[in-house]
N, C-alpha and C positions, 0 to 999 in steps of 0.2 A: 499710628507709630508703634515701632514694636520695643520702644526703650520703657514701656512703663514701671517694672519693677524695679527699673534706676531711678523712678521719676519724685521728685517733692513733692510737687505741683503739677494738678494735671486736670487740665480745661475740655470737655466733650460741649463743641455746639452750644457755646455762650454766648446771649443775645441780651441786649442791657440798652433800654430809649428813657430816652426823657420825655415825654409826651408824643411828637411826632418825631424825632432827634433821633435815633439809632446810634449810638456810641458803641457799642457793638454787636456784631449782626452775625451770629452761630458760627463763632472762632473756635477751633479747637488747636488745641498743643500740647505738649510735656517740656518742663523743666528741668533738667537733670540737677541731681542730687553732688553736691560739693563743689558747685560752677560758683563765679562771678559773673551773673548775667547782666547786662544792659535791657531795660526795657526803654525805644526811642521812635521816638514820632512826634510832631508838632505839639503845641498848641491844640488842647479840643480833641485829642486822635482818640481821647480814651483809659490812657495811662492812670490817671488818678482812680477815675470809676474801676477802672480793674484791679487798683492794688486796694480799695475799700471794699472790694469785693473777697477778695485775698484775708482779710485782715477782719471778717465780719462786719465791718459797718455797713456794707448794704444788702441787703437780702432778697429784694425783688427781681432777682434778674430770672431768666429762664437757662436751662442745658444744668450742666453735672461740673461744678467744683470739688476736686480734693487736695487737701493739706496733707501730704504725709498719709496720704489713705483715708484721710477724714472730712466730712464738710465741714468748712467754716463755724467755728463753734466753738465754744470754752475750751474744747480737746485743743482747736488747733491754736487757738490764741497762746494755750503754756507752750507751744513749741515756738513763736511765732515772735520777734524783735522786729517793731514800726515803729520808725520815724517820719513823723505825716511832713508833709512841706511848710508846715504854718506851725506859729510858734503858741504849745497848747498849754504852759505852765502860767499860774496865776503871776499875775505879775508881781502881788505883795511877797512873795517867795524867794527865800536865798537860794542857792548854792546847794546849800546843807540840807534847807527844807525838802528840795524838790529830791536831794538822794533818798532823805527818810520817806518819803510819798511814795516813791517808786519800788523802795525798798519792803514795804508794806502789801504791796500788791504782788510781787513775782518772786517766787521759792527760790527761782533762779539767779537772782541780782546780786552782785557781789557789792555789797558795801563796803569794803575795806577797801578793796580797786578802787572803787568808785571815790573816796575822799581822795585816795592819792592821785587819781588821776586830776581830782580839781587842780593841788597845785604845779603837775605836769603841764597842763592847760592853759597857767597862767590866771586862772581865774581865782578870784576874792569870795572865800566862804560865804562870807556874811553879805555880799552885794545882793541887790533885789533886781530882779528880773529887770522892770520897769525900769531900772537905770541900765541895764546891759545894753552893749552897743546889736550891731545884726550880729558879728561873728560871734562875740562873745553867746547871743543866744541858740546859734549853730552849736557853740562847740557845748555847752551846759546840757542839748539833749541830744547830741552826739553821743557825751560821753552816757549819759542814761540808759539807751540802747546798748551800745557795746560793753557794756558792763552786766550784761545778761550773759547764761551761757546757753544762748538759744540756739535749738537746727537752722532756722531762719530768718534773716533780718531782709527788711522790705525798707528802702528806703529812698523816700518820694523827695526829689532833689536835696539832696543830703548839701550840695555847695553853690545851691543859689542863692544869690545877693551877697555875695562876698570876693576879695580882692585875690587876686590869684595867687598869693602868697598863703593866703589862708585854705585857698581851696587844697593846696598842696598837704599843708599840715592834715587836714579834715581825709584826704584822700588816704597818708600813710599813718592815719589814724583807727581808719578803719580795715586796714588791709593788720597790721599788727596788733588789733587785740580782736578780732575771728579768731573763736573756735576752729581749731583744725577738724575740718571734715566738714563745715557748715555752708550753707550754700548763703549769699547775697541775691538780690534782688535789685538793683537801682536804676532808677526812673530819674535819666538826669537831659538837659538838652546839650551840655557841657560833655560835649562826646569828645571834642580833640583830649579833654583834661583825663576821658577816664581810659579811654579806648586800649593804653597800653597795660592795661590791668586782666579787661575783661576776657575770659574763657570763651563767651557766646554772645550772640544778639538777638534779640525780638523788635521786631520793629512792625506796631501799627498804627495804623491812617484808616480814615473813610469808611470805618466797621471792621476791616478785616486784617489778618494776619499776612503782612506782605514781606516778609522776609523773618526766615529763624533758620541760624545757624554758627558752627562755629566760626570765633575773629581768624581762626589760621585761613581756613579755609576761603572766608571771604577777601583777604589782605592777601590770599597765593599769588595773585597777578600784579600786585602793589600798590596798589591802591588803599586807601585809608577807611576807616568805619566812615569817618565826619565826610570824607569825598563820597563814598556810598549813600549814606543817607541824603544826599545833597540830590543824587541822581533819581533815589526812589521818591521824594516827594518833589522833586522840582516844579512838577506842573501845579501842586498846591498852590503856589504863589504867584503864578501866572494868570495874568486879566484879562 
């Protein structure tokens, strides 16, 4: 591709197994810089290993990662806002505690945001994790994340397991407090909810990068993201 100097994120010939498992098999791509990406593909396609890839936590894979020009590494984690899919705050932890925690770790975190967003939120300073319902602990590191002023936020099903009332909230939650200029990343299966947000799409299955490109482009003949993806993996589900 010839957009690399536009590129955040940029994948040469990445290849990542699990023993005999190939989860992916020498993918390469570029992300462009200031997008809403959608990353989408089933169950198992790969999605999470490649944003722990993204994010430093896993390290054995083989080919060429860079963040903003850098490999995966202290560098790129200051630029770098991840919300994993599983909920990682101690459960004995309020509200308040997990703002101080996080506030501690990133130069970038805005605390004062970050209090007032709790009661924006709806949420109880002093509640302990362990008592928070699911949404309630969506939106507690929701707001954690967006309250960085990061290039990058990576976020692995930001409104799974929650009512669609909530997804809405969580969705125009993250769309207004982005840094202007920042790029997203989101790993959702919840394509009809985001679809009309997203600038572009990455969609991988079976090792490989099977479709990347912009939502205009692909929606020109009118057809939807969620109808598209339906069509690129249909045969996955067939016995």
């Amino acid at each position: 591709m010839d957009s690399v100097k536009d590129s955040v994120i940029s994948v040469r010939n990445l290849s990542k197994s699990y023993g005999s498992i190939h989860v992916l098999n020498n993918v390469s791509f570029d992300l462009e810089r200031g997008h809403i990406i959608g990353l989408l593909g089933p169950n198992g396609s790969g999605k999470t290993s490649l944003i722990k890839i993204f994010t430093g936590l896993i390290n054995d894979y083989k080919g060429e990662v860079l963040i903003d020009g850098t490999k995966p590494g202290v560098i790129s984690k200051s630029k770098v806002a991840y919300l994993p899919e599983k909920t990682y705050l101690a459960s004995y932890m309020t509200a308040d505690d997990a703002i101080n925690y996080i506030a501690d770790f990133y130069d970038d975190f805005d605390k004062e945001k970050a209090m007032k967003m709790i009661d924006v939120f709806q949420l109880d300073h002093k509640q302990k994790v362990k008592t928070m319902s699911k949404g309630q602990q969506e939106k507690i590191q929701l707001l954690l994340v967006m309250c960085r002023n990061a290039q990058i936020y990576i976020l692995d099903e930001p409104m799974g397991g929650v009512d669609p009332a909530a997804r809405d909230f969580i969705l125009r939650a993250i769309l207004q407090n982005r840094p202007e200029g920042s790029t997203i990343l989101m790993s959702t299966h919840l394509i009809h909810d985001i679809e009309g947000v997203l600038d572009s799409i990455i969609m991988i299955g079976r090792g490989q990068l099977l479709m990347q490109d912009t939502t205009a482009n692909l929606t020109a003949q009118g057809k939807t993201i969620n109808e598209i993806f339906k069509e690129v993996f249909r045969n996955d589900w067939e016995f």
